[in-house]
C-alpha positions as CSV (number, residue, x, y, z in Angstrom):
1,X,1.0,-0.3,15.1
2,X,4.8,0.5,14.3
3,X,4.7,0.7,10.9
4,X,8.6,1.2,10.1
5,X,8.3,-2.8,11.0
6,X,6.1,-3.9,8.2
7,X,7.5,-5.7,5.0
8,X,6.3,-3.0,2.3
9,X,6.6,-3.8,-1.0
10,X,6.0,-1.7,-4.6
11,X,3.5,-2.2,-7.1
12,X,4.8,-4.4,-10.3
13,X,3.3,-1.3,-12.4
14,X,5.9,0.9,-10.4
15,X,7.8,2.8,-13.2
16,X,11.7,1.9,-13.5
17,X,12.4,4.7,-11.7
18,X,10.7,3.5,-8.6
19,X,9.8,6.9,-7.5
20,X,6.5,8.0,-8.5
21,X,4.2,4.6,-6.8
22,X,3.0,3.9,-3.6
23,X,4.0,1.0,-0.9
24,X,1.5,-1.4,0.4
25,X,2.2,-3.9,3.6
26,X,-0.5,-6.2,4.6
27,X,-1.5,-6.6,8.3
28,X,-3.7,-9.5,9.6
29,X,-6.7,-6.6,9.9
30,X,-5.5,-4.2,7.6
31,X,-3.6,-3.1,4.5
32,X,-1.3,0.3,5.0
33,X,-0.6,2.4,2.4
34,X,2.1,4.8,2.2
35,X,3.7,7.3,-0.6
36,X,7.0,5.7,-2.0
37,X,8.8,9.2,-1.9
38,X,7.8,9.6,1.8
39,X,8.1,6.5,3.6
40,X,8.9,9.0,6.6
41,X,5.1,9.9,6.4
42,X,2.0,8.9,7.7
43,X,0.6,6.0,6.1
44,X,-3.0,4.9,6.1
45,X,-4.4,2.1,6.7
46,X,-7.5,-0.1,5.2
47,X,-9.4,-2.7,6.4
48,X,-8.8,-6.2,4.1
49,X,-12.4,-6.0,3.0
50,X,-12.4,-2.5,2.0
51,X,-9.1,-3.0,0.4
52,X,-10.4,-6.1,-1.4
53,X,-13.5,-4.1,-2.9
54,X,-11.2,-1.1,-3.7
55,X,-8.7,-3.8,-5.7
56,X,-11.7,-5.2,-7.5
57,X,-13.3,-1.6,-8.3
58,X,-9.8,-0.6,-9.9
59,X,-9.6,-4.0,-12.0
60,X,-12.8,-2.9,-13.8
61,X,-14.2,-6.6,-11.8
């Protein structure tokens, strides 16, 4: 997967700086996550259920 390709997007919590968040771009089997200061680096990558139980955990759901 060439991830330089994907449409990543900030969280809305993302300070107005914009520099201290990380990116998300959704995949049709996963969703990648990268650090906002380094979009040069590595991102990982989750599967859509994982990331759905992870988004619920952090919600307090």
């Amino acid at each position: 997967m060439n991830t330089t390709e994907l449409a990543w997007f900030k969280s809305s919590y993302s300070g107005s700086q914009g520099d201290s968040c990380v990116e998300v771009a959704v995949t049709e089997r996963a969703v990648c996550v990268r650090d906002s200061k380094d979009v040069t680096g590595r991102p990982f990558a989750v599967g859509r259920e994982g990331w759905s139980q992870f988004v619920a955990f952090a919600a307090g759901a």
